[in-house]
C-alpha angles and dihedrals in degrees: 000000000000121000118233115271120171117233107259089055086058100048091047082051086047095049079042093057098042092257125138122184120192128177113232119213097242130186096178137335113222111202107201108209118154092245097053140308123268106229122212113194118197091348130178115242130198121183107203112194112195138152092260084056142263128317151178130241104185133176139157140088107348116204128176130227122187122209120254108223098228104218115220131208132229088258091064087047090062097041102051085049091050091053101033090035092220138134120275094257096050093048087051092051085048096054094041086055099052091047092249090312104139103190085052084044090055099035093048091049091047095055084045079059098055 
């Protein structure tokens, strides 16, 4: 349990100690994740800078968004070969990978190839 220390105690501890904490003006925080993204409308964002690095205290209203696995055709298969000049399996990969997205798919299979 934490005693009670008024605010201005504790920021004058916090400075002591090398930490900085500083509110950001925030509309949503969107979280990426493969399975889906977190969703944080109107949230409440706190940066904290201390020596240790930065963090992210984060709170608000949490909503959750599950990625839609995009299907591609055999069209997109050969374009993405044609242009990444790569095998069929690689330029699958590629496209499940990217979620269906072919210029991702391209891109992702041309910087593999440097």
């Amino acid at each position: 349990m934490m005693p009670k220390i008024n605010p201005r105690q504790m920021q004058r501890l916090m400075k002591q100690m090398g930490i900085q904490s500083e509110n950001i003006d925030a509309k949503r925080v969107v979280i990426e994740r493969d399975e889906g993204n977190i969703i944080i409308e109107n949230p409440s964002v706190v940066k904290v800078k201390s020596p240790a690095g930065d963090t992210f205290q984060i709170s608000g209203a949490i909503s959750e968004e599950q990625k839609e696995e995009k299907e591609f055709t055999e069209d997109d298969v050969k374009m993405v070969i044609e242009q990444a000049k790569c095998s069929k399996e690689e330029a699958e990969k590629a496209l499940k990978e990217s979620g269906g997205d072919l210029a991702q798919a391209i891109l992702s299979l041309q910087k593999q190839q440097k």
